[in-house]
Backbone as CSV, one residue per row, in Angstrom:
resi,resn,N_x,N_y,N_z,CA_x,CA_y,CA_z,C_x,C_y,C_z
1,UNK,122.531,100.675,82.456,121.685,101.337,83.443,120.218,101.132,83.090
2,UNK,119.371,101.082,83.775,118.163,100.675,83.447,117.072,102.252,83.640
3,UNK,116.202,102.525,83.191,115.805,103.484,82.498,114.481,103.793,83.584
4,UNK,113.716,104.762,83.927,112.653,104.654,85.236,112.139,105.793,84.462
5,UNK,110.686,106.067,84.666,110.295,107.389,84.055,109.492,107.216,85.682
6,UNK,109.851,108.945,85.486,109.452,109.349,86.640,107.587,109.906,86.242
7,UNK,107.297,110.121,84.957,106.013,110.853,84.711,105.240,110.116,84.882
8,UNK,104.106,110.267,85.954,102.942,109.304,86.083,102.139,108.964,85.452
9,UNK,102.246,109.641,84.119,101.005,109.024,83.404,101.786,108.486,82.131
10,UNK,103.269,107.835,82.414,103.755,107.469,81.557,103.128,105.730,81.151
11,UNK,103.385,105.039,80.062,102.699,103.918,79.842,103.212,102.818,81.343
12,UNK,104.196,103.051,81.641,105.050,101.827,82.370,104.377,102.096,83.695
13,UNK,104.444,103.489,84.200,103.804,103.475,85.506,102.484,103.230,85.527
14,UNK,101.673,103.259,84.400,100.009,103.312,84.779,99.664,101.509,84.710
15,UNK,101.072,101.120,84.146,100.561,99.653,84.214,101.021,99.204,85.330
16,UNK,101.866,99.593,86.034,102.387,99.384,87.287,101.244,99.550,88.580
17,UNK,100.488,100.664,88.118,99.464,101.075,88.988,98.395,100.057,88.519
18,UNK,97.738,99.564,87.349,96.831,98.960,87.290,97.131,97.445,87.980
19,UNK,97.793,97.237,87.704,98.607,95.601,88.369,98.418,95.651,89.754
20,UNK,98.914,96.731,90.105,99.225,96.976,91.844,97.638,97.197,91.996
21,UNK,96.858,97.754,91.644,95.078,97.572,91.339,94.238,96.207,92.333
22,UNK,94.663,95.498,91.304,94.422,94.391,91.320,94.812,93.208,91.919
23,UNK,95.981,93.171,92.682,96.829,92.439,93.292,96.314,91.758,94.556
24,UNK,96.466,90.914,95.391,95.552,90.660,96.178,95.744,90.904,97.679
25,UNK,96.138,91.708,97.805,96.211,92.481,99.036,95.613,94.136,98.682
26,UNK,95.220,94.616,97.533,94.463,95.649,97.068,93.040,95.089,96.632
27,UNK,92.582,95.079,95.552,91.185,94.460,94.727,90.943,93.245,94.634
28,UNK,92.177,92.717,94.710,91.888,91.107,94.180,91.355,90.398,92.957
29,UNK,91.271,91.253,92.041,90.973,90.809,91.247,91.380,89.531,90.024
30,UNK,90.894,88.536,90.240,91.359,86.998,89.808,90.862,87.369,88.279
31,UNK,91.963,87.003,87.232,92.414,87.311,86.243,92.721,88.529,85.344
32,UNK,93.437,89.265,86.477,93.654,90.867,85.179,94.907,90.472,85.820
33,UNK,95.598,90.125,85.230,97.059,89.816,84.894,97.704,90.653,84.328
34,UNK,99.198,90.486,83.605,100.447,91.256,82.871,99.638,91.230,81.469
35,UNK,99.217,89.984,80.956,99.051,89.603,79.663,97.713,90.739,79.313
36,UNK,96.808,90.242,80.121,95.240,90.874,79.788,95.794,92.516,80.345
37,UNK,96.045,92.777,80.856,96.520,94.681,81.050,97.337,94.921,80.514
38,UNK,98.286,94.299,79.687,98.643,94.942,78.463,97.757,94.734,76.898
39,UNK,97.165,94.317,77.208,96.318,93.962,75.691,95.238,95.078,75.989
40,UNK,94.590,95.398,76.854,93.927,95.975,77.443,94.179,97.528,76.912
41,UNK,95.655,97.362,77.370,95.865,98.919,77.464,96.472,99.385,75.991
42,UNK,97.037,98.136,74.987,96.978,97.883,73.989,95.975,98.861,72.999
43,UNK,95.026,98.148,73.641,93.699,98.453,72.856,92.368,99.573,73.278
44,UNK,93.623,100.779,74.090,92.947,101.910,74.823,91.773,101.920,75.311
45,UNK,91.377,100.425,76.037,90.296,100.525,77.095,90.538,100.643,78.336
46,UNK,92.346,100.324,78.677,92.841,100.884,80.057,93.693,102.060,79.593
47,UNK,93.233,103.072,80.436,94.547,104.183,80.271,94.631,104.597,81.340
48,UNK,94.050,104.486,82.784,94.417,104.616,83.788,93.622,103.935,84.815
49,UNK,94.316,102.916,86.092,93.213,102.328,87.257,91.751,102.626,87.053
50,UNK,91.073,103.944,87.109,89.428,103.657,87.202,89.507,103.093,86.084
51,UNK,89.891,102.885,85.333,88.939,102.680,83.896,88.520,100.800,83.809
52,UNK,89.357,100.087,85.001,89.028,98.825,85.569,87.642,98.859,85.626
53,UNK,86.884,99.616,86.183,85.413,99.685,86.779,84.709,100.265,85.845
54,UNK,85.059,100.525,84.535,84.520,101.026,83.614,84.460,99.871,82.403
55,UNK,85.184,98.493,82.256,85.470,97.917,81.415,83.603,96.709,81.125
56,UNK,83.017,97.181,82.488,81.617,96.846,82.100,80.957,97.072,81.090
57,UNK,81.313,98.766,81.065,80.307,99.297,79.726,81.345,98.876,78.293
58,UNK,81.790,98.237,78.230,82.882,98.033,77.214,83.136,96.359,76.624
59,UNK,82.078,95.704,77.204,81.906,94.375,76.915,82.151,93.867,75.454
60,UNK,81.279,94.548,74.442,81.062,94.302,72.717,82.827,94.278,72.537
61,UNK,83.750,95.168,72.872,85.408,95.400,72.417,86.120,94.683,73.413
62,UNK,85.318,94.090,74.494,86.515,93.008,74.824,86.379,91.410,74.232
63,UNK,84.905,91.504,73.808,84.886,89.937,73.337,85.781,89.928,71.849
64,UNK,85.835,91.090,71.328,86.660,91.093,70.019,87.954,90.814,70.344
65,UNK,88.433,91.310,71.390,89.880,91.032,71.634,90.362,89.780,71.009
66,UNK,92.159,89.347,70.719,92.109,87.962,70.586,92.360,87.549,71.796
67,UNK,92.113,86.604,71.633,92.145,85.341,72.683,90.713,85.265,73.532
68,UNK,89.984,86.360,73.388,88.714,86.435,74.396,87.673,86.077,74.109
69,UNK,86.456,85.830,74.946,85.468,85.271,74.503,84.443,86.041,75.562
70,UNK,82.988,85.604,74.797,82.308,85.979,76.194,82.196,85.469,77.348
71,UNK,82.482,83.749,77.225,83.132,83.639,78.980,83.873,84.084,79.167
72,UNK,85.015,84.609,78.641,86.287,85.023,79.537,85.515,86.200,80.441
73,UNK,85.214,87.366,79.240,84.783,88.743,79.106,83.998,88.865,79.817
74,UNK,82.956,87.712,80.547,82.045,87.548,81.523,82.476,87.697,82.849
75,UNK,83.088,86.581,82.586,84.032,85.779,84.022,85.061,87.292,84.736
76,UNK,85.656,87.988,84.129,86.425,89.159,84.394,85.698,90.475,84.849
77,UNK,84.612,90.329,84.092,83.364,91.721,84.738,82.983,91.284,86.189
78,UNK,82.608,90.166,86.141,81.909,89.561,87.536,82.784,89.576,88.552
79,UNK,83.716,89.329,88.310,85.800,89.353,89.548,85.693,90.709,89.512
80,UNK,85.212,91.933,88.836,85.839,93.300,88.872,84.261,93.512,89.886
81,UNK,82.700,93.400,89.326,81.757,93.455,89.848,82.005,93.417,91.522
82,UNK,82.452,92.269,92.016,82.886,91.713,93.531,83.505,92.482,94.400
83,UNK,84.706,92.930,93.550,85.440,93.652,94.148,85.089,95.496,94.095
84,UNK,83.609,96.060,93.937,83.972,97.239,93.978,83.404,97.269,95.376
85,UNK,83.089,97.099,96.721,82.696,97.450,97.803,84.645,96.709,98.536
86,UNK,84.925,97.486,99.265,86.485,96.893,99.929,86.789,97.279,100.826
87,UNK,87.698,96.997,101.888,88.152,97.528,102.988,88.982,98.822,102.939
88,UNK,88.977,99.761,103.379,89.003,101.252,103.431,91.045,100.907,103.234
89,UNK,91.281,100.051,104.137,92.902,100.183,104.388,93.069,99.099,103.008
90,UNK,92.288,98.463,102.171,92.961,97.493,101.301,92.774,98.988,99.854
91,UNK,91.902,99.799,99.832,91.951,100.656,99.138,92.877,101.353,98.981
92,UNK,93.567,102.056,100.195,95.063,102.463,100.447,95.741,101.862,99.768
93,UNK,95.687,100.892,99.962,96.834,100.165,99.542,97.162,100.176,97.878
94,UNK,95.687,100.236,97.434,95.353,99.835,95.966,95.827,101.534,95.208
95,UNK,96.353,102.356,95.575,96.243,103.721,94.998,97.654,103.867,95.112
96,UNK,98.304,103.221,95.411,99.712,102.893,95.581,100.404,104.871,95.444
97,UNK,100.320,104.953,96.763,100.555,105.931,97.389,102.204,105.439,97.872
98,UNK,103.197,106.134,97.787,104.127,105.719,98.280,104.474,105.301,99.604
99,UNK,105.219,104.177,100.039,105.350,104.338,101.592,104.311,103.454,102.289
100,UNK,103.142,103.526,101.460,101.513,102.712,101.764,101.660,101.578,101.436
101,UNK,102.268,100.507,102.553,101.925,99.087,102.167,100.971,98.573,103.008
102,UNK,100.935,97.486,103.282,99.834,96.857,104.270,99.668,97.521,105.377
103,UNK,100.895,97.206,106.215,100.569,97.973,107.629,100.115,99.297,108.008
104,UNK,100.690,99.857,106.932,100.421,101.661,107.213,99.591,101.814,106.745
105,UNK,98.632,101.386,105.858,97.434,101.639,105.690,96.691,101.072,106.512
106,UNK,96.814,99.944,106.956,95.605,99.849,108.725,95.608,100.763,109.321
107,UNK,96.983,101.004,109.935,97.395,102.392,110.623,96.292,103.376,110.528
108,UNK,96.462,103.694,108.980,95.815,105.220,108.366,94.166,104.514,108.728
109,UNK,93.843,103.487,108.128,92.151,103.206,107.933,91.909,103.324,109.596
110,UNK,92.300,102.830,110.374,92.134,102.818,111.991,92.321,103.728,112.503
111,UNK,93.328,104.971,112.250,92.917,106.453,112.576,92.066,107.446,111.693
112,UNK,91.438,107.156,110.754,90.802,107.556,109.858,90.252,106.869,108.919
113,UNK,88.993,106.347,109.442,88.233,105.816,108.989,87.261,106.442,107.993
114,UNK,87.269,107.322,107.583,86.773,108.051,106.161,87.254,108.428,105.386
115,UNK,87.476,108.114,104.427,88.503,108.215,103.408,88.677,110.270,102.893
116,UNK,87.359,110.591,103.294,87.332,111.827,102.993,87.998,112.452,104.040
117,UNK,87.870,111.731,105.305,89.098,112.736,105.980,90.135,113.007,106.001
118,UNK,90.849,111.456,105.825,91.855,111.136,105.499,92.309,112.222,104.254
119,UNK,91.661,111.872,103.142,92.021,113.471,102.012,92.026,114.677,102.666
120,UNK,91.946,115.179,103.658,91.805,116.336,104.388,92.818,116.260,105.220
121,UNK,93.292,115.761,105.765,94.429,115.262,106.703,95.663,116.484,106.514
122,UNK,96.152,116.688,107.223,97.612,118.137,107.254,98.842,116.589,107.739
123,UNK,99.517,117.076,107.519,101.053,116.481,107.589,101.011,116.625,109.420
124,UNK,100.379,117.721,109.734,100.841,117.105,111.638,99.717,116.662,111.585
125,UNK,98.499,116.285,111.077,97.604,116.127,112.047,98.331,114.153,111.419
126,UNK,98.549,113.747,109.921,99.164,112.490,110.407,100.048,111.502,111.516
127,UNK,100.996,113.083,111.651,102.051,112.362,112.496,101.750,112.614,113.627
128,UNK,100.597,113.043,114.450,99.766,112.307,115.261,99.979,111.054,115.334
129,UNK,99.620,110.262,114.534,99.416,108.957,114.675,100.455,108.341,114.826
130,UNK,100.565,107.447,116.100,101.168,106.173,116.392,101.724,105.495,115.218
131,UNK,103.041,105.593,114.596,103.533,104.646,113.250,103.489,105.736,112.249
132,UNK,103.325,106.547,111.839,103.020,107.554,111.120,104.106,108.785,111.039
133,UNK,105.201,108.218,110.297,106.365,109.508,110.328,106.661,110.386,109.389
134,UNK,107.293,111.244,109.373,107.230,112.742,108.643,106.951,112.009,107.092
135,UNK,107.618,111.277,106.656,108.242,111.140,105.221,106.523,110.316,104.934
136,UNK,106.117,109.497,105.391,104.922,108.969,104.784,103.534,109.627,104.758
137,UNK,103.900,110.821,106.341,102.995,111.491,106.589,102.807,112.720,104.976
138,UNK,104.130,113.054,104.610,104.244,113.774,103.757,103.647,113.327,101.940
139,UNK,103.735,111.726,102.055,103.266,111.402,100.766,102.359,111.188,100.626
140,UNK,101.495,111.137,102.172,100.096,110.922,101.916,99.189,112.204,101.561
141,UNK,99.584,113.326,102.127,99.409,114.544,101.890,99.824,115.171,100.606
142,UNK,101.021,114.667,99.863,101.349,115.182,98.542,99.926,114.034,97.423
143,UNK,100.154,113.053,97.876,98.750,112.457,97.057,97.901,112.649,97.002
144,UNK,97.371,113.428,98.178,95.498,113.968,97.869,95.832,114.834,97.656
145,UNK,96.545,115.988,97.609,96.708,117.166,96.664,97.113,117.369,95.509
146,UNK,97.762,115.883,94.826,97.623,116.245,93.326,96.637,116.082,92.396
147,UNK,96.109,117.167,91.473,94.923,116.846,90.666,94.539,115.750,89.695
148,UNK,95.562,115.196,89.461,95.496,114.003,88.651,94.733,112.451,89.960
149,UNK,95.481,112.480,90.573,95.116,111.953,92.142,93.712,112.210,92.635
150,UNK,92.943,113.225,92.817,91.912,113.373,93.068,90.700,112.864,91.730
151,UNK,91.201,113.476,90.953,90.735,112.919,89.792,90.413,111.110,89.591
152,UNK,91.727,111.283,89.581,91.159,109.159,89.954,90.097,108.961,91.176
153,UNK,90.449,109.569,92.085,89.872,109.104,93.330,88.519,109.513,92.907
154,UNK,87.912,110.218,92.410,86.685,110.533,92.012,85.781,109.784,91.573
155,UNK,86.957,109.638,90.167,86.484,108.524,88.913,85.917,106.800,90.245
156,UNK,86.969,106.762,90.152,86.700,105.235,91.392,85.667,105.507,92.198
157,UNK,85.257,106.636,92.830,84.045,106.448,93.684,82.368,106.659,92.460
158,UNK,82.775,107.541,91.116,81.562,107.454,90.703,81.192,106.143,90.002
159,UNK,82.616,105.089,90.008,82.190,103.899,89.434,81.770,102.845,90.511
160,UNK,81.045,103.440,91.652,80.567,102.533,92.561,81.562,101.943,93.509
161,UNK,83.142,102.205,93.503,83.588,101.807,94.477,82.992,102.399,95.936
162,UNK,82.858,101.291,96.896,82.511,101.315,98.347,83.354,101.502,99.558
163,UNK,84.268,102.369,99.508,85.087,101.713,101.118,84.428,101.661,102.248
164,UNK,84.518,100.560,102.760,84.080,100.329,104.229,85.041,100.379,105.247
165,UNK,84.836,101.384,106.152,85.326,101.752,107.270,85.791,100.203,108.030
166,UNK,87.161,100.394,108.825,87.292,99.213,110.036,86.284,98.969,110.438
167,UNK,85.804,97.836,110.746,84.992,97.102,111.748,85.232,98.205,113.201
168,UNK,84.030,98.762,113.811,84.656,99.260,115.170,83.230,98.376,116.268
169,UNK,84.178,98.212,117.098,83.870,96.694,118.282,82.831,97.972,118.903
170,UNK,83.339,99.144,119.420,82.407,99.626,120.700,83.173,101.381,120.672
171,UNK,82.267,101.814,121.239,83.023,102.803,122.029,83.501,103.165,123.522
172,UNK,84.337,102.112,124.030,84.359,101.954,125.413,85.653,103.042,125.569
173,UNK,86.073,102.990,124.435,87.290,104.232,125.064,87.004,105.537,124.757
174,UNK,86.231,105.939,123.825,85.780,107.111,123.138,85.834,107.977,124.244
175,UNK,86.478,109.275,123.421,87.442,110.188,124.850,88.579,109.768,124.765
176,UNK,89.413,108.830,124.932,90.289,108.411,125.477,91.885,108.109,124.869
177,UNK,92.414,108.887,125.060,93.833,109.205,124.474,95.558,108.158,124.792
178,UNK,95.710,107.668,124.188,96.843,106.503,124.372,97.920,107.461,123.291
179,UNK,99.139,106.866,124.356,100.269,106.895,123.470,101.168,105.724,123.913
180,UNK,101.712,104.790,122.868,102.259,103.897,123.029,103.794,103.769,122.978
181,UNK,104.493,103.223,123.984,105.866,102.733,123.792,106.385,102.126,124.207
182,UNK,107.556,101.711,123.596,108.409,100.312,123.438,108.258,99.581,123.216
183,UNK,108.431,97.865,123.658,108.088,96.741,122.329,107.113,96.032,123.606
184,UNK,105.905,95.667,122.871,104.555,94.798,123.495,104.873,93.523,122.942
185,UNK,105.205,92.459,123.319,105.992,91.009,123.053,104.371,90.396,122.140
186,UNK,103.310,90.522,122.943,102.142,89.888,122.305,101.751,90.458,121.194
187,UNK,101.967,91.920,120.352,101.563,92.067,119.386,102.339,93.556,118.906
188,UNK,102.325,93.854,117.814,102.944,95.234,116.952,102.363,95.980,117.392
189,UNK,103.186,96.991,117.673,102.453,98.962,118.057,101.178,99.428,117.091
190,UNK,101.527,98.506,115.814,100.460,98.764,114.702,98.923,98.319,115.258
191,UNK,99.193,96.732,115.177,98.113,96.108,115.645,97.228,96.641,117.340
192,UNK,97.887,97.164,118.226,97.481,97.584,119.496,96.857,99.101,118.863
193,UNK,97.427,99.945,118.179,96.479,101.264,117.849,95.430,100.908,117.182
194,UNK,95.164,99.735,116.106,94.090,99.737,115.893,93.048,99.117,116.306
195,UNK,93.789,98.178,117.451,92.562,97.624,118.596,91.817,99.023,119.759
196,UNK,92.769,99.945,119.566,92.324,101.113,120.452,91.530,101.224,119.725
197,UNK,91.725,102.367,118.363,90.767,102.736,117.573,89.508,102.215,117.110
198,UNK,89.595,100.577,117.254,88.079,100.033,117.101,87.315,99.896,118.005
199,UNK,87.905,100.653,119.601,87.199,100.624,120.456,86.434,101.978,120.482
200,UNK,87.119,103.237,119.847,86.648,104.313,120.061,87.757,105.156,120.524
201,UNK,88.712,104.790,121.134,89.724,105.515,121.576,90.843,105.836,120.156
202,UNK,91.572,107.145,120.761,92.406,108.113,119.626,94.084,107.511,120.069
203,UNK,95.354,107.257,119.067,96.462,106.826,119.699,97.147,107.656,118.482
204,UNK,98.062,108.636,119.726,99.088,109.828,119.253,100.289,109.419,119.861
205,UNK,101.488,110.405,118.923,102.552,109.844,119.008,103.265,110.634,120.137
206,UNK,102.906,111.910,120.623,103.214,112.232,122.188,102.846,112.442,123.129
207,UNK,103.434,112.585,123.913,102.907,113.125,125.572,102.505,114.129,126.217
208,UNK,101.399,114.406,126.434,101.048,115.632,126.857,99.656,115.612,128.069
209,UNK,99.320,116.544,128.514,98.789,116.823,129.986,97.081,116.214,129.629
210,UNK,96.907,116.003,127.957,95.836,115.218,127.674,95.363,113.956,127.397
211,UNK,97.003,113.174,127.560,96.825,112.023,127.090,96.233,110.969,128.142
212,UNK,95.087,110.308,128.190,94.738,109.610,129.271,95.568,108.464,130.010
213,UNK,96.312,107.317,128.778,97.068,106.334,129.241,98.637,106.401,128.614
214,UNK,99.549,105.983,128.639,100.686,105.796,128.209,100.444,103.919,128.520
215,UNK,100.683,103.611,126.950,100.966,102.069,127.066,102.661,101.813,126.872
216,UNK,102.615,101.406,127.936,104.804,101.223,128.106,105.146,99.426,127.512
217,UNK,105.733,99.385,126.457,106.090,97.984,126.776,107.485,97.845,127.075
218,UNK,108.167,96.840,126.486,109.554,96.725,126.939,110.156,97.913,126.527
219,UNK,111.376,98.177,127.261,112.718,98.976,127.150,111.893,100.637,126.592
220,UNK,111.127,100.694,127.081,110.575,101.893,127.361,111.505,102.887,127.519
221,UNK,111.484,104.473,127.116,112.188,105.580,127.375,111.478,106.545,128.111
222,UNK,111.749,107.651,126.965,111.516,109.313,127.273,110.224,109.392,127.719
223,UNK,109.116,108.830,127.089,107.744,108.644,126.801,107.217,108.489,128.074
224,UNK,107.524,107.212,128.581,107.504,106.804,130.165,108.229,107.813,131.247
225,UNK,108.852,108.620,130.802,109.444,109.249,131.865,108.511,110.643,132.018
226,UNK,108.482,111.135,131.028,106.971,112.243,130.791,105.877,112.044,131.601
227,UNK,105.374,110.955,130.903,104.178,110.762,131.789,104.138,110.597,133.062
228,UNK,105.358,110.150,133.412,105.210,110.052,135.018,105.182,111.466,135.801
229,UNK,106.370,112.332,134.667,106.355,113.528,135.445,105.040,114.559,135.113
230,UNK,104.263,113.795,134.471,102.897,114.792,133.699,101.286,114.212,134.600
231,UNK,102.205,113.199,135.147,100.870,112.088,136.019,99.786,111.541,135.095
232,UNK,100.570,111.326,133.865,99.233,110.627,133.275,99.227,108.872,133.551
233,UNK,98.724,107.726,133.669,98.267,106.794,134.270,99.153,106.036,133.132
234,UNK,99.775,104.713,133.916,101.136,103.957,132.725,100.452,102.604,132.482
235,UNK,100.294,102.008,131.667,99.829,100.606,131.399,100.493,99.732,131.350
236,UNK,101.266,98.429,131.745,102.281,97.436,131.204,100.935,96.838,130.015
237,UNK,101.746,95.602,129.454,101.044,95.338,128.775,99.829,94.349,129.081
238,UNK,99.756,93.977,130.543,98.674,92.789,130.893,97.662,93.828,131.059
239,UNK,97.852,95.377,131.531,96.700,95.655,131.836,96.046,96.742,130.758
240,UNK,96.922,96.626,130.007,96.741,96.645,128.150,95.396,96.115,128.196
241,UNK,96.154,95.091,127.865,95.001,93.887,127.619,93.980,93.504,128.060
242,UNK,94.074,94.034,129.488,93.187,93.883,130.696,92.012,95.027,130.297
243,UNK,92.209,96.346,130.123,91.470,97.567,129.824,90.752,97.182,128.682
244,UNK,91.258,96.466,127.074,90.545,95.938,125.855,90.125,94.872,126.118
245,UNK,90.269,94.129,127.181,88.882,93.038,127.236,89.628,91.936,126.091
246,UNK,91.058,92.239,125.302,91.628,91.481,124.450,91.836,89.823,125.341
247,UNK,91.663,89.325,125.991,92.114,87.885,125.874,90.968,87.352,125.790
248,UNK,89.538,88.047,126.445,88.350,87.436,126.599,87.578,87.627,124.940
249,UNK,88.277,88.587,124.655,87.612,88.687,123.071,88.000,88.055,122.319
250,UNK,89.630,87.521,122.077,90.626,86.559,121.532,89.594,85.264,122.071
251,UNK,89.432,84.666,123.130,89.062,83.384,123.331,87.652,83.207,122.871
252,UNK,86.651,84.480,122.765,85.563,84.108,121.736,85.343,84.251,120.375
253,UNK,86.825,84.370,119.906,86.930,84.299,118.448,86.773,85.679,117.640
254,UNK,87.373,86.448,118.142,87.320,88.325,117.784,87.834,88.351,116.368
């Protein structure tokens, strides 16, 4: 049987977390590898993720390391240097929150574009969101409430990490309430909420006497049947597309 420690600040998980750090769909950071984060942590200059952004002030004890030099020791500050300004949803990703892989953290960065709100966030006000169900809604909420968790998150912002909010195109929908369903052949339920959201418009997961549009795609249900009986206004998907200005923005290179 193979052996799992569940304690987070056990050695196996914090290297798990520093790796997942760095990986390139989180930080990206080009050369902090298995080898160098265990020598690292070896030699108690990593003992937990921030301390990546701390390994600046720590230059004199990494050139001692073996195998290192001051190019290496250079070359590795400057890859960590690069990477502290990042995309709000690649940060998600990097805090390895359970449940939080790529997609659901667009999700989250595109309905909450401040990371501080996002820490503020209640379990319904997640599952609001379009893609956003009880169980992830719940781990995102058990993660900003644990103190060890905030604690990092701290550490990482006083070491100059930057998140930058989604790109947002306009506010042409601002006001404007979508709920989406069934399958849109041209693109994921994911990808369409956060083309709303960079317009300005909000996308929730039900139906109600406030929602401005219902986007229906294929094999549509309950959702579509609501709205009709609630009279809120139904979209197929051309006039989706038609309302985001998406093919004319696609053909100038969006």
């Amino acid at each position: 049987a193979h052996l799992y420690c569940l304690n987070t600040s056990c050695p196996g998980q914090v290297r798990g977390r520093i790796l997942h750090l760095a990986s390139r769909q989180a930080f990206d950071i080009t050369g902090l590898g298995t080898r160098k984060v265990d020598q690292l942590m070896a030699a108690g200059l990593l003992r937990e993720f921030p301390d990546v952004f701390t390994l600046g002030e720590k230059k004199e004890a990494l050139i001692k390391l073996e195998r290192w030099e001051e190019k290496s020791a250079t070359k590795l500050l400057e890859e960590i240097e690069k990477a502290r300004t990042i995309p709000l949803e690649r940060l998600l990703v990097a805090l390895s929150i359970p449940g939080v892989g790529v997609t659901v953290a667009r999700v989250l960065a595109a309905a909450c574009p401040h990371l501080e709100a996002l820490a503020r966030a209640t379990q319904e006000d997640l599952m609001e969101i379009e893609g956003i169900g009880p169980e992830i809604a719940h781990a995102v909420v058990d993660f900003f409430t644990q103190e060890h968790n905030r604690e990092n998150m701290a550490r990482l912002l006083a070491a100059g990490i930057i998140p930058v909010p989604p790109e947002k195109l306009s506010d042409r929908l601002a006001g404007k309430t979508f709920v989406l369903t069934g399958t849109l052949p041209s693109m994921p339920r994911d990808e369409a909420g956060a083309a709303i959201s960079r317009r300005g418009g909000r996308v929730t997961s039900s139906v109600s006497g406030r929602t401005s549009y219902l986007v229906a795609g294929e094999s549509s249900g309950a959702k579509l049947a609501k709205a009709r009986k609630l009279g809120v206004e139904v979209l197929d998907e051309e006039a989706f597309r038609r309302l985001l200005d998406l093919d004319r923005e696609a053909g100038a290179g969006e």
